[in-house]
Structure formats: structure tokens, C-alpha cells
VOGU-3710 file (C-alpha; in Angstrom, 3 decimals, decimal comma):
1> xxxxxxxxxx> 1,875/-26,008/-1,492  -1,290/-24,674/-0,532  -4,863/-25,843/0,540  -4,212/-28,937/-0,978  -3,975/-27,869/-4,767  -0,717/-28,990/-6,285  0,203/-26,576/-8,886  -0,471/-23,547/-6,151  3,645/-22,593/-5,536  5,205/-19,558/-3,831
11> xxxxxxxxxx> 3,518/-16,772/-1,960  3,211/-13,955/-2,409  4,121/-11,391/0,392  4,944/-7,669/1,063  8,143/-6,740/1,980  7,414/-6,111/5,529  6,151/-9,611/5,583  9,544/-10,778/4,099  10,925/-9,174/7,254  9,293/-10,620/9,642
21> xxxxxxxxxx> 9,573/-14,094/8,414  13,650/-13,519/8,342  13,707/-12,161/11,837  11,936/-14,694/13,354  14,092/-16,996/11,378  17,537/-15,790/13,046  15,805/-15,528/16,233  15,098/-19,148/15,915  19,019/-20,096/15,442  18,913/-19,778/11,955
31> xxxxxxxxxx> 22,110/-18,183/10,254  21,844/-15,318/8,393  25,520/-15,883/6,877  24,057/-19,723/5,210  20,509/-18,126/4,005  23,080/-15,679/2,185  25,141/-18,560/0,630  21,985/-20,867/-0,295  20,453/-17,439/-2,028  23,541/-17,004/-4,064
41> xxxxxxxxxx> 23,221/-20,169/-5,035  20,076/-20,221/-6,665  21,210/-16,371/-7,730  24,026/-18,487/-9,730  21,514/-21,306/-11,032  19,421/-18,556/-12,768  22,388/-16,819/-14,225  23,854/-19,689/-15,682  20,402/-20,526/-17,200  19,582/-17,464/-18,585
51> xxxxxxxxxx> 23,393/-17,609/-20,124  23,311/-20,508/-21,560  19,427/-19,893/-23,156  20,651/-16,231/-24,640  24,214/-17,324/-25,461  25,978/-14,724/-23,391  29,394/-14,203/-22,900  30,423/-15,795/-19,411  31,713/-12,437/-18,752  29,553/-11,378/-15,275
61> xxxxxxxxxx> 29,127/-7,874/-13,783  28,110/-7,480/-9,863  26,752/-4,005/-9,396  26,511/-4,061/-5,391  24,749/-2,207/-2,983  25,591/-1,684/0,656  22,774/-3,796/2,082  22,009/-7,508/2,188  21,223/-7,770/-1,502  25,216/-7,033/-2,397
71> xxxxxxxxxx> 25,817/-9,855/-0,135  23,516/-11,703/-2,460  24,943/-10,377/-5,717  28,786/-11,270/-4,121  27,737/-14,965/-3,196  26,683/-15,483/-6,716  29,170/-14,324/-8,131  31,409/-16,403/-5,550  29,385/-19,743/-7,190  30,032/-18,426/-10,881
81> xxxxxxxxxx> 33,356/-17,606/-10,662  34,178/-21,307/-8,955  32,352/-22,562/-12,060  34,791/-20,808/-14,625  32,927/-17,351/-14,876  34,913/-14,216/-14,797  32,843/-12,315/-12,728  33,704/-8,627/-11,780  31,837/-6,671/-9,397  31,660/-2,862/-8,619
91> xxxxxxxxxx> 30,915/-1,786/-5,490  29,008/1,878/-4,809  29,963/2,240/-1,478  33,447/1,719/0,185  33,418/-1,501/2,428  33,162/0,208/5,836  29,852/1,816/4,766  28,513/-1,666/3,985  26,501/-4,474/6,085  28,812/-6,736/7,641
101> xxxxxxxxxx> 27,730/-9,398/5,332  28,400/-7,835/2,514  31,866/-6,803/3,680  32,160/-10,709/5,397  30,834/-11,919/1,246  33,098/-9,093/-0,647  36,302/-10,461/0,772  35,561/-14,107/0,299  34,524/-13,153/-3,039  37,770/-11,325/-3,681
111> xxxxxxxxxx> 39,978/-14,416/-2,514  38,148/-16,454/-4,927  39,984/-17,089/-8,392  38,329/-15,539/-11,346  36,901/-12,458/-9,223  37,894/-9,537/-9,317  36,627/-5,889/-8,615  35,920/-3,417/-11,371  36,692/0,167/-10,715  35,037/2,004/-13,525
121> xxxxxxxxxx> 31,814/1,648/-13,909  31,531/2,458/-17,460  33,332/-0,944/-18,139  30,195/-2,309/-16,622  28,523/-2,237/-19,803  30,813/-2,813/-22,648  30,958/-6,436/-22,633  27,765/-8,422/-23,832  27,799/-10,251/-20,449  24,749/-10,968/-17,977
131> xxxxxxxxxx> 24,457/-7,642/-15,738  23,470/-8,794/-11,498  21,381/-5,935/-9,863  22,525/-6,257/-6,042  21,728/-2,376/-5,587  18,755/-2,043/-3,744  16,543/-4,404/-1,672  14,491/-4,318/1,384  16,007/-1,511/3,329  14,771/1,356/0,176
141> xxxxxxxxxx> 13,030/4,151/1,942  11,635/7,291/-1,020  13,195/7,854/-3,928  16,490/6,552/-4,886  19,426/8,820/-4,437  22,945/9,589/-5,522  25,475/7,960/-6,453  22,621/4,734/-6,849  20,667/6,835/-9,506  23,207/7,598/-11,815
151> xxxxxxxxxx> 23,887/3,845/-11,930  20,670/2,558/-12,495  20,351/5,173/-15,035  23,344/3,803/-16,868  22,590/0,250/-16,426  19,199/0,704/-18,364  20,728/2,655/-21,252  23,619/0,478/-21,796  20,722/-2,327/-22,620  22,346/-5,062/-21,023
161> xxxxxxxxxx> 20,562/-8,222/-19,629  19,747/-7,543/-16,061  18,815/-10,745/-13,731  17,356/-8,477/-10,180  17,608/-10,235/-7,340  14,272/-10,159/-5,371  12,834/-7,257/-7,435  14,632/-4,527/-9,694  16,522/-1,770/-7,416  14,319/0,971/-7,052
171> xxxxxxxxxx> 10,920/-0,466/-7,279  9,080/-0,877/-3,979  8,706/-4,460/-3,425  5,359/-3,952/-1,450  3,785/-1,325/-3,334  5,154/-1,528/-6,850  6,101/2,187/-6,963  9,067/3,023/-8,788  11,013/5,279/-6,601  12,031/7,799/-9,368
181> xxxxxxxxxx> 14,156/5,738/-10,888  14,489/1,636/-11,474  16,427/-1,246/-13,276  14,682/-2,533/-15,797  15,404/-6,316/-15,582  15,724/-9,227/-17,812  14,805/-11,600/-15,416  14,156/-11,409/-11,512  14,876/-14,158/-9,449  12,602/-14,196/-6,469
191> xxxxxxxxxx> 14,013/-15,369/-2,737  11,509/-17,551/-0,535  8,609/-15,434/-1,526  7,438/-13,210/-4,533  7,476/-9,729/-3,485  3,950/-8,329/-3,943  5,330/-5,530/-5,863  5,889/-7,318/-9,217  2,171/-7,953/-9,477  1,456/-3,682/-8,611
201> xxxxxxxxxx> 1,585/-1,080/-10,614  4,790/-0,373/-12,507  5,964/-3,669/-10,901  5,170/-6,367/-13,734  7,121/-3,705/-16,408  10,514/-3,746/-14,875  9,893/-7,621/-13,635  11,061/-9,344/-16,861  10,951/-13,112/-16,783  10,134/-13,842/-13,171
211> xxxxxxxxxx> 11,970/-17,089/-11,300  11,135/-18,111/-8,024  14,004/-19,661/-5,630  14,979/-21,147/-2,481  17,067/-19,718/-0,080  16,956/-22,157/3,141  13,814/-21,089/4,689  12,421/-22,959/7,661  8,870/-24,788/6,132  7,349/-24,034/9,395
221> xxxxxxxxxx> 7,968/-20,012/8,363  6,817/-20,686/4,919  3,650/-21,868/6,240  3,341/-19,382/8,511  3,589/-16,352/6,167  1,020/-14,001/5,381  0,631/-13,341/1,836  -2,123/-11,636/-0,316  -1,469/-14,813/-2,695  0,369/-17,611/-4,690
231> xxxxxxxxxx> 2,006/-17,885/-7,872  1,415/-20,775/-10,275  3,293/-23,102/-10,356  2,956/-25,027/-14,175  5,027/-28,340/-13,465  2,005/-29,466/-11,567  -0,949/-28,323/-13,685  -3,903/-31,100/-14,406  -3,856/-32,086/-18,099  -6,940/-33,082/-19,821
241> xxxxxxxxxx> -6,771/-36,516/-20,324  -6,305/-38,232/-23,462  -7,666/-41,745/-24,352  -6,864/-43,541/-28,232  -10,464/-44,348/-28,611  -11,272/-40,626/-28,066  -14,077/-39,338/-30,474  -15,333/-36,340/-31,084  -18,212/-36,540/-28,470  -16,055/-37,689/-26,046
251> xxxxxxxxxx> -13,710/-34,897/-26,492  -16,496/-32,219/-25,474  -18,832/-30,682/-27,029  -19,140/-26,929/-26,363  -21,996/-24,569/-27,343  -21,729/-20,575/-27,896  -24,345/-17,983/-27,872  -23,356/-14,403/-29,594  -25,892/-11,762/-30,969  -24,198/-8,971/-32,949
261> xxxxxxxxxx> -23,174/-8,668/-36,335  -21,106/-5,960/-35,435  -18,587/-8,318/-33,618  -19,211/-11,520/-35,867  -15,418/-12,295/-35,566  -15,308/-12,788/-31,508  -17,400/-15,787/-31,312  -15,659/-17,459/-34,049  -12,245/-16,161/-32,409  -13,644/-18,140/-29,002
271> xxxxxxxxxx> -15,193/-21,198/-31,024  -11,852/-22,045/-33,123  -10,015/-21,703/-30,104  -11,996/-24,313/-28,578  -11,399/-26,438/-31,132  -7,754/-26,174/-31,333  -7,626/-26,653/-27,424  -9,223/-30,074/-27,737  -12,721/-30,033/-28,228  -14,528/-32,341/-30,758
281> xxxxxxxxxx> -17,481/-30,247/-31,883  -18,117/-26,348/-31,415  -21,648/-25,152/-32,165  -22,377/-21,207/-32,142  -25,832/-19,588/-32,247  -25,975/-16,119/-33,258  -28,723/-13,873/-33,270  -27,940/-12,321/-36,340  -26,095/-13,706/-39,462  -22,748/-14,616/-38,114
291> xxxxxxxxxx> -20,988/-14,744/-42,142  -18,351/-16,867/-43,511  -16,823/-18,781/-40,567  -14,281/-21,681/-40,365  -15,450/-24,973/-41,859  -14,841/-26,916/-38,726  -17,258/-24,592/-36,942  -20,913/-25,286/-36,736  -22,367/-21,558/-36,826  -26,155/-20,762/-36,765
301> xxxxxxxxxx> -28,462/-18,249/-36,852  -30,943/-19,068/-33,733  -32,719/-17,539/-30,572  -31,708/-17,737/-26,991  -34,108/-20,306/-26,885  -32,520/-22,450/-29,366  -29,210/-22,168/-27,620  -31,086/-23,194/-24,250  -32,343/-26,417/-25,822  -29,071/-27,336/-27,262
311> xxxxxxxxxx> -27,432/-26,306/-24,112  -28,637/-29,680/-22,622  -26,583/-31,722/-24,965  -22,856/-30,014/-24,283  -20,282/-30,358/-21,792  -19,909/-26,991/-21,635  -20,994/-23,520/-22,759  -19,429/-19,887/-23,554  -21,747/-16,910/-23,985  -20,691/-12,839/-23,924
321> xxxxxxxxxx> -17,953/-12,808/-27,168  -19,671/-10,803/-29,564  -22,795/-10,422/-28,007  -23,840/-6,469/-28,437  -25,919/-6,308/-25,573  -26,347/-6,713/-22,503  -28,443/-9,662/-21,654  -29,843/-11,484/-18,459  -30,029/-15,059/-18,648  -32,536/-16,418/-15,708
331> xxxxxxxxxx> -32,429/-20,229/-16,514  -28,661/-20,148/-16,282  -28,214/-20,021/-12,370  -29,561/-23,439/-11,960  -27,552/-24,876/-15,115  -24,997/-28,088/-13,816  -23,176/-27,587/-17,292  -20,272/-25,427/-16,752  -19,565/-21,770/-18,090  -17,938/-19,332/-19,291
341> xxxxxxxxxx> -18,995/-15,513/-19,244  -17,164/-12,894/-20,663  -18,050/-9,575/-22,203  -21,799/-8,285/-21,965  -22,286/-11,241/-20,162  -20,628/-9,467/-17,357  -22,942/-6,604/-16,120  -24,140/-6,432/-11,835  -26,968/-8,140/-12,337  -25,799/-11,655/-13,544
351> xxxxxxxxxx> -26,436/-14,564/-11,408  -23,614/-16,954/-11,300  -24,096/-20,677/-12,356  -23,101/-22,999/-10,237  -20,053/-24,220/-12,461  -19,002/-20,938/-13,688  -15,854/-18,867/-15,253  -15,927/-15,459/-15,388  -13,443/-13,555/-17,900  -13,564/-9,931/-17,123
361> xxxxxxxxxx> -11,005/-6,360/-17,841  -10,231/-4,047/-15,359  -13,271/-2,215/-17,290  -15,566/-5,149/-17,450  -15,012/-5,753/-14,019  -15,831/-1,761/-12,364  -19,144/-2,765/-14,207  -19,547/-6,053/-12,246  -18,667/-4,573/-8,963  -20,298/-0,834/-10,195
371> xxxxxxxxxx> -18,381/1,042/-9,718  -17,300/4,348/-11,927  -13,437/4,554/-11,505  -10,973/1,844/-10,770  -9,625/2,029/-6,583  -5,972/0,987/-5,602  -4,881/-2,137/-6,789  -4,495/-3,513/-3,251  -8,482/-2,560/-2,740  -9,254/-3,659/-6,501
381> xxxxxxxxxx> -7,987/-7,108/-5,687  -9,015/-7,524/-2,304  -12,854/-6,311/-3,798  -12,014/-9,331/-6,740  -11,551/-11,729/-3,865  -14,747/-10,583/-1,820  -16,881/-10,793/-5,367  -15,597/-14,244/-5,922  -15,995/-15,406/-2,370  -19,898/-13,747/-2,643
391> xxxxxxxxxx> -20,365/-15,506/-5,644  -18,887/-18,941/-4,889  -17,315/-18,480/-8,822  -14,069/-18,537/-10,154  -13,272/-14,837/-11,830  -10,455/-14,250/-14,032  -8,918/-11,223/-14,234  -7,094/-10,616/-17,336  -4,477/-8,058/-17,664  -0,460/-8,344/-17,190
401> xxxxxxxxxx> -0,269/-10,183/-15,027  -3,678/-12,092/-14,946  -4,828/-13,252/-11,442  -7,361/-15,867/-10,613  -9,679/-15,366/-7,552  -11,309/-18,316/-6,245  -14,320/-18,952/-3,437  -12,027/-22,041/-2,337  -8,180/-20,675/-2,331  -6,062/-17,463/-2,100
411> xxxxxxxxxx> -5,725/-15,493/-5,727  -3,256/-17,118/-8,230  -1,276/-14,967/-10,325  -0,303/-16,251/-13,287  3,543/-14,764/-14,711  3,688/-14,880/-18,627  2,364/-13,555/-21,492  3,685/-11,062/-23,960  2,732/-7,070/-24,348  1,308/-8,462/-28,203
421> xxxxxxxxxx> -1,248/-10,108/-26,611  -2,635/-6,565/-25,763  -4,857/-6,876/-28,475  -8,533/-7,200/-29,437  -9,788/-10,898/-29,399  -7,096/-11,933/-27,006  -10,172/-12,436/-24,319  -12,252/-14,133/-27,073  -9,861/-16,602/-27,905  -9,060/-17,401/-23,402
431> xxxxxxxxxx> -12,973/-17,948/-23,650  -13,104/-20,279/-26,221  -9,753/-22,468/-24,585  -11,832/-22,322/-21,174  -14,805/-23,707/-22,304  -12,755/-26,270/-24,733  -11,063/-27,263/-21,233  -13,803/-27,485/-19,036  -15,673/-29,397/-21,671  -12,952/-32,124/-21,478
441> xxxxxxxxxx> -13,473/-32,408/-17,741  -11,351/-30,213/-16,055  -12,945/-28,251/-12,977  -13,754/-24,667/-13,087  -10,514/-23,519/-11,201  -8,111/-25,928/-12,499  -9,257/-25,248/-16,580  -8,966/-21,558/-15,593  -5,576/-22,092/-14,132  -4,398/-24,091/-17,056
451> xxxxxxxxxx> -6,164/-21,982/-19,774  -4,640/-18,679/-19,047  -0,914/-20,301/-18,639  -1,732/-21,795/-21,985  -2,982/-18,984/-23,384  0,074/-16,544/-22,061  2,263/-19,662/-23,652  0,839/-19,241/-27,063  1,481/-15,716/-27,106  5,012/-15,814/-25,887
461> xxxxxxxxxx> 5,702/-18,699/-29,025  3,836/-16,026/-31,305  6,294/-13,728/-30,590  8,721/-15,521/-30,540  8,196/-16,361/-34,028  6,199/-13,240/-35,407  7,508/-10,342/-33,176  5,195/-8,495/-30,326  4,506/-5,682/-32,658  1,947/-7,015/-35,425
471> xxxxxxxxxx> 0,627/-10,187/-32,929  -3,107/-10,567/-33,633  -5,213/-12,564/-32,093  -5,734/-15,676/-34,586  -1,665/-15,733/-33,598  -2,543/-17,175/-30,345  -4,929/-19,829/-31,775  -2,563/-20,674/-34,247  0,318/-21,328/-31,814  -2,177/-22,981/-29,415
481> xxxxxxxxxx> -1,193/-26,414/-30,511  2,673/-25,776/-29,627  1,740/-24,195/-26,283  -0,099/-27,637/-25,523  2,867/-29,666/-27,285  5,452/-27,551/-25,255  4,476/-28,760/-22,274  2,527/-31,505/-22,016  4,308/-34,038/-24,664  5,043/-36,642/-22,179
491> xxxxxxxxxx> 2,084/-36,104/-19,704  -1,112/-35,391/-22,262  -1,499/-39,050/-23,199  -2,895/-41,437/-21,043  -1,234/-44,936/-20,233  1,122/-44,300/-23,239  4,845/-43,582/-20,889  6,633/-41,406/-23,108  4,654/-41,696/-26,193  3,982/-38,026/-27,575
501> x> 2,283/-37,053/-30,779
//
């Protein structure tokens, strides 16, 4: 855990970092031979979860590496094949040009029952089995080379599931580079720390479903580790609290202000998903006619004045979806109420309110910092951080992945979401959520922490059900009930034990 807040998990490191933490380790007395056994262990715990979820065969393919990793990828496969797997691995190298842990892990995997080595690598890939990428790991140094390329090639057009361990062979885990060529996993799981690299670049395209994992690190080291942030960590997210004499006051009452009539539909996108995120009322002022608009929502035409009288009233407000313009809003640096600003709310000259959640792009958020084009993502995010710092705010920065950057605690990135949700209104309907959430109570940086896992939930159940292609944003309102049913059926309810709706 980290300063204090519960749902902050696993850091997130470069590879060098990773290094150092492991050397120290073994200088300390700690064996590298155990830290290989406990990783295949939780290399095993994944694979038999993604198995069982996708209904694979319990047919297993190794593909092994020289290094460390193959030591990884053989310990698994030493745990699987004890469990009733048949688990085959092929090796690239011959044994003496291997680590001695890998060559101490091939031949206890090879005396284990149920293991066995495959010589042709082209049998790899006809079974529909779960595929274990233990090519490539820490040791990569420029672009991938014979006889590892050809394999990686072939694992990624035979269109197997691929579980990486660490990060996909190929990919630099600090940089998030792909090294001319890289597996393109199913699923990584993640040892002791999430290699920076997912979150950079090509990184989060080859990640697939990421797992984090514990391999037997020291806490002392795990404290002690320099990362450039955490990963959430959902189990321990604050729910909004839920009481049976609710009412619709007392379930927040959250107040928009839009302008355009061009972009009528994003403020209704933002105030229906407030409403379907918990929030008894929604009231929208618009500057122009706003049109037909959901019966639940209360949509008028009215000034910036009217909005700044009814402002007083709500628990929270949203303003910037659907706006038109770009507009500077004095009063609202010494508002209490909290906010959200997104779109053409977001320009360099905005004044932060105290309680405050801003939603920008990449795009919207050059504009906030001014600048023309966008720097290296290691300068981008380390510019975020110094912006939310200044600011004393709490900016989200949407994209895949979207990280949260905080004046109180390292950036959070937050692993989810589907490539659908690339689409326009997605950022409406995260407003809308926010300000539902921080209208029911929740602080700025937890209801930003919960709202975009929620919102990268709904849009992996909309495709689950509707396919990525075609996924519009009303999808993700639609599905936000089940995101908030999927995970908080036995927690949302106050006082009740398990009593879900």
C-alpha cells in the first residue's frame, strides 16, 4: 500500500529499477532459486485462471528463452503439470547456452510427470491450448534477433492465447518500445512490480489483460522501490454508501452548465450518466435550446448566472460537455461544492476550485499546459504530475490506459477498458459518473479513482455483449448499472451483510 490510501496496489517501476531491487535482494541472503519457484507459482495461478475462464484445452506450451524468464516459464509449467496439465515446452537455445537456472528449472521440469519437451515448434500452435511467453525478459538489449524473431513471429500468427510473463518478449519493459518485433499477449502476469513499459507507447497494445503477482519479495524492498507510480488496485475501492431511507436529495443533486447547440447530445450524455451512477436529481442549463432530452433529466435554457444561483443548492457540479466555447468562470475558484471540468472548460487560464476534477485528452491537455505538440510520454506525465501538484487538483488523463495524477499521491494508472470506448461521448459520459460520485460524497481522488474503473467496467460488459466494433457511447451508460452490480453487490449497501439488489 501506499501513503495510506487502500486501493493504491503495485508499483510501478522501470526495468532497471526491477534490477536493483533483485540484486540487493540476493545480496541480502535471499535465494534466487525460491523467488523463481514462488514466480512460477503465481505464473501457474494465472494460467489456470485464464483456462478455466476461456475453456481451454489443458494442453500447455512453454516457449523458453535462455534467461531468467525460461526459468519462470519452466517452474510454471513444473506447478501445472503436478496439477494434471500436459505441459510441453520448447526450448530456443540448447541447455549449455542457458542461465543456470533455467538449466537447474529445465531438468526438474523434465523429471516431472506430464512434462515433456517439444521439438518442433510448429506443434506449438496446433492445439487450442494456453501459449507461456518465457522468451525474453530483462536482459533484451535492441532489436530482437534470430532464431527469437521467427518465433515470436509465429506465435502471433498462429493466434493462440499468450499469458507473458512480466511483459510480452520483445517490448522494452522501461520504455515501451517494441524492439522490431513482439508477442502480442492475452494476458501478462506482472512479478513484484508492473514494468513501466505497459503504460508507454506500444506497451498497453501487446499488454492484454494485465495481472499483478507475488514472487517472494522482501516488504522492506517493496517499500524501498522507486517507481514513477501505482496501479489500482479495485478490491479496495470506497463505495458510495447506500442507506434504505435514501431519497432523491439525499442521493445528490448535481447541476450542469453547457452552451452549444451544436453538441446538445454531450451534456445529456454526462447528465444521464449521472443519473444511472446514483444521483437523485440532474439539472442542466444550456445556453441555447438543448432539444428533446431524457425525461428523467431536468434540462433548461438559462445564463451562467442562473447556473451560479442554482449552483448553491447541489452537491456537486459538471461544466465543459458541450459547451462551444471557451469560457472563464471567476466565481468558481472559491466554490466549496466540488467539480468537474472537462472540455472547453479546460483552456491555461482556468483557476482550479478547491474541490476539483479535471477530465482532459492528450489534446485537451497540450492546451492546459500550452503547449503545441505532445513531448515523450515520460516528460508528458512527469509535466501531468507537476500541473497537478501546482494546482493542488486531481487531473484525469483519459486515454488507454487512463492515469490519475494527484497533489497528495504518486499517479494511478488505471488497467481496463476496451478499444470501443474510443469513441465520441466516452469523456461526456466519465463526467457525468464523476460528478454523480462526488455528489454522493466521495472525495475528489477517490470518485475519480472509482469512476474511471467503473467507467472502463461498463465498456468491457458492452463489449462483451455488443462487440468493440459498433460500441457507442449511450453503451457505457446503459451497462453502467452492471458495472456497479458487478462489483459492489455485497459491499454497496449499508448495514444490510449480504443483502444485494
Amino acid at each position: 500500500m501506499t501513503c495510506g490510501t487502500p486501493f493504491l496496489g503495485a508499483k510501478v517501476v522501470s526495468v532497471e529499477e526491477m534490477m536493483r531491487i533483485e540484486t540487493l535482494a540476493l545480496q541480502k541472503g535471499f535465494s534466487e532459486e525460491v523467488f523463481i519457484a514462488q514466480a512460477g507459482q503465481s505464473v501457474a495461478r494465472v494460467a489456470k485462471i485464464l483456462i478455466d475462464q476461456n475453456a481451454l484445452s489443458k494442453i500447455i506450451f512453454l516457449v523458453v528463452g535462455k534467461g531468467n524468464k525460461g526459468a519462470d516459464a519452466y517452474a510454471a509449467g513444473i506447478v501445472l503439470a503436478k496439477e494434471g496439465f500436459h505441459v510441453f515446452a520448447y526450448s530456443c537455445f540448447p541447455p549449455d547456452l542457458c542461465s543456470s537456472s533455467n538449466q537447474k528449472f529445465r531438468e526438474k521440469f523434465l523429471a516431472q510427470q506430464g512434462a515433456a519437451l517439444c521439438e518442433d515448434k510448429e506443434t506449438i500452435f496446433r492445439d487450442k491450448g494456453l501459449v507461456i511467453d518465457g522468451l525474453l525478459g530483462t536482459g533484451l538489449r535492441g532489436e530482437v534477433k534470430e532464431p527469437i524473431r521467427s518465433i515470436i513471429a509465429l506465435m502471433n500468427q498462429a493466434k493462440r492465447p499468450i499469458l507473458a510473463i512480466d511483459f510480452p518478449s520483445g517490448l522494452d519493459g522501461s520504455t515501451g518500445k517494441m524492439q522490431g518485433v513482439c508477442v502480442k499477449a492475452f494476458a501478462t502476469v506482472a512479478l513484484g512490480f508492473v514494468k513501466r513499459g505497459l503504460f508507454l507507447r506500444e506497451g498497453w497494445d501487446v499488454a492484454g489483460h494485465l495481472w499483478v503477482e507475488d514472487f517472494g519479495l522482501p516488504q522492506g524492498l517493496v517499500e524501498e522501490a522507486q517507481g514513477i507510480g501505482v496501479v489500482l488496485d479495485p478490491l479496495y475501492l470506497p463505495w458510495p454508501s447506500m442507506r434504505r431511507s435514501r431519497h432523491k436529495y439525499g442521493s445528490g443533486y448535481v447541476v450542469g452548465f453547457s452552451g452549444s447547440k451544436i453538441f446538445r447530445g454531450a451534456p445529456k450524455l454526462a447528465g444521464l450518466a449521472a443519473l444511472r451512477s446514483g444521483a437523485g436529481i440532474v439539472r442542466i442549463f444550456q445556453e441555447e435550446e438543448i432539444g428533446e432530452a431524457p425525461m428523467e433529466l431536468i434540462c433548461q435554457k438559462g445564463t451562467l448566472k442562473d447556473f451560479q444561483r442554482e449552483s448553491a443548492r447541489a452537491q456537486a457540479l459538471f461544466i465543459g460537455p458541450g459547451l462551444g466555447k471557451k469560457i472563464v468562470i471567476d466565481w468558481l475558484k472559491n466554490v466549496e461544492i466540488p467539480v468537474v471540468l472537462d472540455a472547453d472548460a479546460l483552456h491555461p487560464d482556468l483557476v482550479c476550485p478547491k474541490h476539483s476534477i479535471l477530465t482532459p485528452h492528450r489534446g485537451e491537455m497540450l492546451r492546459l499546459l500550452d503547449l503545441k505538440q505532445l513531448p515523450q510520454e515520460e516528460e508528458f506525465f512527469a509535466l501531468c504530475q507537476t500541473f497537478a501538484t501546482n494546482h493542488r487538483t486531481v487531473l484525469v488523463l483519459k486515454g488507454a490506459p487512463t492515469c490519475i495524477f494527484s497533489h497528495e499521491t504518486p499517479p494511478l494508472f488505471v488497467p481496463g477498458g476496451d478499444p470501443g470506448m474510443a469513441t465520441a461521448g466516452a469523456g461526456d459520459v466519465l463526467t457525468g459518473l464523476l460528478a454523480s460520485l462526488l455528489a454522493q460524497g466521495l472525495g475528489c481522488y477517490e470518485a475519480a479513482a472509482l469512476g474511471v474503473y467503473l467507467h472502463a467496467l461498463a465498456g468491457e460488459i458492452a463489449a462483451e455483449e455488443k462487440g468493440s466494433f459498433g460500441l457507442i457511447a449511450s453503451d457505457l451508460i446503459a451497462f453502467l448499472p452492471l458495472a456497479f452490480r458487478r462489483k459492489l453487490a455485497k459491499s454497496f449497501f449499508v448495514g444490510f451483510g449480504d443483502f444485494s439488489p
